[in-house]
C-alpha positions as CSV (number, residue, x, y, z in Angstrom):
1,X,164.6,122.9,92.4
2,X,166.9,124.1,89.2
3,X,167.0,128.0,89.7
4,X,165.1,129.2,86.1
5,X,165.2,132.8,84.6
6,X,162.8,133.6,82.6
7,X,163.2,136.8,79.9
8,X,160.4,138.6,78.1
9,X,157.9,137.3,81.3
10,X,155.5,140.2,80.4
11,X,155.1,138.8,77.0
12,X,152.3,136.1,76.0
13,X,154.6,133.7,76.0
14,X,156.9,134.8,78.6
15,X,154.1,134.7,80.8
16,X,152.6,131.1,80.4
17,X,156.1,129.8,80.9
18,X,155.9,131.4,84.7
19,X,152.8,129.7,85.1
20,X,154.5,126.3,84.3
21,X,157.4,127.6,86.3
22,X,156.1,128.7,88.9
23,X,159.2,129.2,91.4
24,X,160.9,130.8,87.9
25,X,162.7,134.5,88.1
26,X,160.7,136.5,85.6
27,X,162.4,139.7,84.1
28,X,160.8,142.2,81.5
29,X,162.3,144.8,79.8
30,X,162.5,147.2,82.9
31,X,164.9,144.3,84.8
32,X,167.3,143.5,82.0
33,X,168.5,145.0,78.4
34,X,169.2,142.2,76.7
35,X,171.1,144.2,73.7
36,X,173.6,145.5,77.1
37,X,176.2,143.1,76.7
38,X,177.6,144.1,80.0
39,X,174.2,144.1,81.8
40,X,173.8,141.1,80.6
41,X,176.6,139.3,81.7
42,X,176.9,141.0,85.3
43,X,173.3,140.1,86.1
44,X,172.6,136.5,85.0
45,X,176.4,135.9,86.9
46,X,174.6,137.3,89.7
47,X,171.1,135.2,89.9
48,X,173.5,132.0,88.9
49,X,170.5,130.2,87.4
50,X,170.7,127.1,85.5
51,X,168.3,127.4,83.1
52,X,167.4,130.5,81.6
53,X,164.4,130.9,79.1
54,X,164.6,133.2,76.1
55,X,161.0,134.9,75.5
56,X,161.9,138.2,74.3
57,X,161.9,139.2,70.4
58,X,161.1,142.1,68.2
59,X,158.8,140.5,66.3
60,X,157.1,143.8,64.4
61,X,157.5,142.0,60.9
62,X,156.9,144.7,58.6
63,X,159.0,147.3,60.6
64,X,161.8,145.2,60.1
65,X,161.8,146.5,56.4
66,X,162.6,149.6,57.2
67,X,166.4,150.3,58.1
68,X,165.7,151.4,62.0
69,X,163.3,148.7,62.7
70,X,165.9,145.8,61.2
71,X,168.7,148.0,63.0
72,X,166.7,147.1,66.5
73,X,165.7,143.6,65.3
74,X,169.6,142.9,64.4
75,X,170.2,143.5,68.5
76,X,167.5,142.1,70.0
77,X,167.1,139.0,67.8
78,X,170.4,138.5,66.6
79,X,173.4,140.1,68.7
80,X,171.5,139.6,72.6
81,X,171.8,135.2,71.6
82,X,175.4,135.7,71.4
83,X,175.0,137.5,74.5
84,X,173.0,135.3,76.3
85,X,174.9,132.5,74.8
86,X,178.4,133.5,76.4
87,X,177.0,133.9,80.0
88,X,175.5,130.4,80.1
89,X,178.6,129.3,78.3
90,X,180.6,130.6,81.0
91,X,177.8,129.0,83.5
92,X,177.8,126.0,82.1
93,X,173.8,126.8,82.2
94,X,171.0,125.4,79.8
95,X,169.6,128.4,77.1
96,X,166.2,127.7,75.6
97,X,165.0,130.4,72.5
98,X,162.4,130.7,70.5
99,X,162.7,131.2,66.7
100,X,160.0,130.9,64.0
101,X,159.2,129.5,60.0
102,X,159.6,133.1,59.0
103,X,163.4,131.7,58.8
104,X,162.2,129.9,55.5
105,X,161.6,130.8,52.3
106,X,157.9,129.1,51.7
107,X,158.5,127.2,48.7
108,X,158.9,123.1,50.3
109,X,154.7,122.2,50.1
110,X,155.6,119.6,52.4
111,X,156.4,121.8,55.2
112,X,160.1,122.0,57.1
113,X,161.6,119.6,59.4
114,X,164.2,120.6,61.7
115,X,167.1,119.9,59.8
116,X,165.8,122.2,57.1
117,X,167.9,124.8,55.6
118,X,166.5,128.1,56.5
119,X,166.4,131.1,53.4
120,X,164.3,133.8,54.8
121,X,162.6,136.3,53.0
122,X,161.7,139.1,55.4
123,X,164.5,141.1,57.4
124,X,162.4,139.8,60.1
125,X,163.1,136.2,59.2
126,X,166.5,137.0,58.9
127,X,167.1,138.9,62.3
128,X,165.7,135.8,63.6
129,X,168.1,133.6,61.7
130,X,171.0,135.9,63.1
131,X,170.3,134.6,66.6
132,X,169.7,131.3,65.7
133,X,173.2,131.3,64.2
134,X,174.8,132.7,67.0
135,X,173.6,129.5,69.5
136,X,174.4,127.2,66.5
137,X,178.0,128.6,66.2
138,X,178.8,127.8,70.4
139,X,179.7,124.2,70.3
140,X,179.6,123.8,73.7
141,X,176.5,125.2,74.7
142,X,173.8,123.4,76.1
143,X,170.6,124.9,74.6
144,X,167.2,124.0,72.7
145,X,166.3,126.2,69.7
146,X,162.6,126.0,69.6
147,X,160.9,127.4,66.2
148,X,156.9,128.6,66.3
149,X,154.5,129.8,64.6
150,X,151.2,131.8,65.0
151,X,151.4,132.2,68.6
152,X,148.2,132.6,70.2
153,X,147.0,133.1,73.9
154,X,146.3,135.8,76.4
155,X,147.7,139.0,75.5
156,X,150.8,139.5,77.6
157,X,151.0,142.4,80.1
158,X,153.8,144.4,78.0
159,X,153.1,147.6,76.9
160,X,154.8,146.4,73.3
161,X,152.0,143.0,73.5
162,X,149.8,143.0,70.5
163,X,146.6,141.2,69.8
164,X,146.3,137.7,68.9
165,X,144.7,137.0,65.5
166,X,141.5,135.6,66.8
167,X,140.9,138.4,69.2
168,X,141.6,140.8,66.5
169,X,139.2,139.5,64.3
170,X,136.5,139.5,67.1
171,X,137.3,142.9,67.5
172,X,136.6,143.2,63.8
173,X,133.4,141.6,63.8
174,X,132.1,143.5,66.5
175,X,132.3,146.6,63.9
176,X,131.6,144.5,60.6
177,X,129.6,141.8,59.5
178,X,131.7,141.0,56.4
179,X,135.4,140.7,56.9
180,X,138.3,140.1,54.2
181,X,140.5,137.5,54.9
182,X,144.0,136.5,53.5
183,X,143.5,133.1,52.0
184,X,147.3,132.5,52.3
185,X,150.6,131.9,54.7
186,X,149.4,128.2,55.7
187,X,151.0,127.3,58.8
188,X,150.7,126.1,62.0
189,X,148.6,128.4,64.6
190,X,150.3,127.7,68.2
191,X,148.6,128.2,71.4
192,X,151.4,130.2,74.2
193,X,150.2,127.7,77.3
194,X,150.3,124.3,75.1
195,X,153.9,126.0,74.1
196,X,155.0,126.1,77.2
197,X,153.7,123.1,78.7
198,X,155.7,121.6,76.2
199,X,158.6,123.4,76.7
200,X,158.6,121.8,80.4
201,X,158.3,118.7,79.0
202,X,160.9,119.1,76.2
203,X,163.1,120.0,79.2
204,X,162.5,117.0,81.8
205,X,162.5,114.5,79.4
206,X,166.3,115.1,78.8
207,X,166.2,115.7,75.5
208,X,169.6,116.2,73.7
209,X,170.8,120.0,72.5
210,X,169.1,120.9,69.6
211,X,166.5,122.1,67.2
212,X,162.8,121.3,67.8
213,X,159.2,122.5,66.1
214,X,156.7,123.3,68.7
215,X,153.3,123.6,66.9
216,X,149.5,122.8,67.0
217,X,148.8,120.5,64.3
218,X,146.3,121.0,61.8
219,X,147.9,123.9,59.3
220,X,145.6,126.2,58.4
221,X,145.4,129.7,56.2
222,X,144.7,133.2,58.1
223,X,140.7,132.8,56.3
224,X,140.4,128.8,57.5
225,X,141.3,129.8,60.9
226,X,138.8,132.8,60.9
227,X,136.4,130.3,60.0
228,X,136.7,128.1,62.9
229,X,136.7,130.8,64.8
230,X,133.4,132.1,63.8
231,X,131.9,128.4,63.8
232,X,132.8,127.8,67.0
233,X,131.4,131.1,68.3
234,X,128.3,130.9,66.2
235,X,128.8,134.2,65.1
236,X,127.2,135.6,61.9
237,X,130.1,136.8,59.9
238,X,130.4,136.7,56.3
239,X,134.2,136.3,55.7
240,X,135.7,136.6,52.0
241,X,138.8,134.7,51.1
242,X,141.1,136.9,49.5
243,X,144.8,137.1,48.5
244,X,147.6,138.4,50.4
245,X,148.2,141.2,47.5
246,X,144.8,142.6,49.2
247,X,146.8,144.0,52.2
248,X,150.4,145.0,50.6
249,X,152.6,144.8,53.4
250,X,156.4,145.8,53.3
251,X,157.7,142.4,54.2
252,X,157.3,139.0,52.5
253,X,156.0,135.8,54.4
254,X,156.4,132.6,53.4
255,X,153.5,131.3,51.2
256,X,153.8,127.7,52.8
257,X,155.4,128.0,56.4
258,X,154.2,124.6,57.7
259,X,156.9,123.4,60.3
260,X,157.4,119.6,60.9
261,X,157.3,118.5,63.9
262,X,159.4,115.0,63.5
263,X,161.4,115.0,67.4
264,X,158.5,115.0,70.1
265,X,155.4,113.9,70.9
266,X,152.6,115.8,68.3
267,X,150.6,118.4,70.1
268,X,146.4,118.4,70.2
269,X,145.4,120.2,66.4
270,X,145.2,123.5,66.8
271,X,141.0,123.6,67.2
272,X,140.9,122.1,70.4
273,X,143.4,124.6,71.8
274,X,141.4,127.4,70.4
275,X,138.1,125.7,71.6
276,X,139.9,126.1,75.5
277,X,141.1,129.4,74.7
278,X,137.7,130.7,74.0
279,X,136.1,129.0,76.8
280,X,138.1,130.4,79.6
């Protein structure tokens, strides 16, 4: 059995992939600092694993604007890839990392394939294009750079885990009866454990190095996903559609962040994932 590291194993994410892995290392935040370039070297030498799995991000969007927030972003997103990148350079060990369609601008309608030039338009999406860049830039490193989008699943046991959107909005409801909903950002919603099922599979099916889209299918807008939600609960809500200028927030997100998924296998549509996710 490969020895497997998993980082950022308290997170949604971080946590389905130990489920699919179940013989996997897991370390949080209180076992590594991924932005210690020392501690990071010295400790993966030490566990010698051959696959380690990248689930750790900053991912608070809008306090990315400000000058601290894309400060922290900058290390954790960016400069810790490089890090990580050297070590299983140096032990000739396969990276996986997860990156996201904030790394695009918005404007293609017909969504991004991999090969896509990324512009991004938040500091978020470009924190996350840093660390992209630093696995691109390692010729010789075996990795696969796996963009996402709307992540949903159970909230991860971090004390930094936020809400997912449909639980957020159930909270909501359970308050309101008439919510506001940003008819806008169509992309794809992605359930954590069909991610990381995936993941396994992108990973024993030898694929080459490279860039892949791991998404439910089935784009949808923040307001046609609160819908489905609602429907499938049978829950009297009234929802409004409403634009994105209805919530200012301090960063931009792309106003079409559809990502093509043209390498694997297409995943179930994102309905039937949220249809299991409710029923558990």
């Amino acid at each position: 059995m490969e020895n497997i590291l998993v980082i950022g194993s308290h997170g949604m994410l971080g946590q389905e992939m130990l489920k699919v892995f179940p013989d996997a290392v897991g370390w949080d935040r209180e076992d590594i600092n991924i932005v210690n370039k020392t501690q990071v070297k010295e400790k993966i030498k030490e566990l010698q694993p051959n696959l380690v799995i990248n689930c750790a991000a900053y991912n608070a969007v809008d306090d990315c604007e400000n000058e601290a927030g894309f400060a922290l972003a900058k290390k954790i997103n960016g400069e810790a890839l490089g890090y990580l990148a050297d070590v299983c350079l140096e032990l000739k060990t396969t990276l996986v990392h997860y990156s996201t369609n904030y790394v695009f601008d918005g404007e293609e309608k017909q969504g991004y394939a991999e090969d896509a030039a990324p512009n991004p338009i938040s500091k978020y999406g470009k924190s996350k294009l840093l660390g992209e860049q630093e696995m691109l830039r390692r010729p010789n490193l075996k990795y696969y750079l796996i963009r996402t989008s709307k992540l949903f699943g159970r909230k991860g046991n971090s004390e930094l885990a936020k809400k997912n959107f449909f639980d957020a909005m159930i909270k909501l409801s359970e308050k309101k009866r008439e919510l506001k909903v940003v008819d806008e950002e169509l992309s794809n919603f992605t359930y954590a454990p069909d991610l990381a099922h995936v993941t396994k599979e992108l990973l024993n099916g030898k694929y080459q190095s490279g860039i892949y889209h791991i998404i439910n299918e089935q784009p949808a807008t923040w307001y046609q996903a609160a819908e489905t939600l609602f429907d499938m609960l049978g829950k009297n809500v009234t929802l409004i559609p409403v634009s994105a200028d209805e919530f200012p927030r301090l960063a931009k997100r792309p106003r079409n962040g559809i990502l093509l998924n043209t390498k694997l296998p297409r995943l179930r549509n994102y309905e039937e994932a949220l249809s299991d996710y409710l029923n558990k």
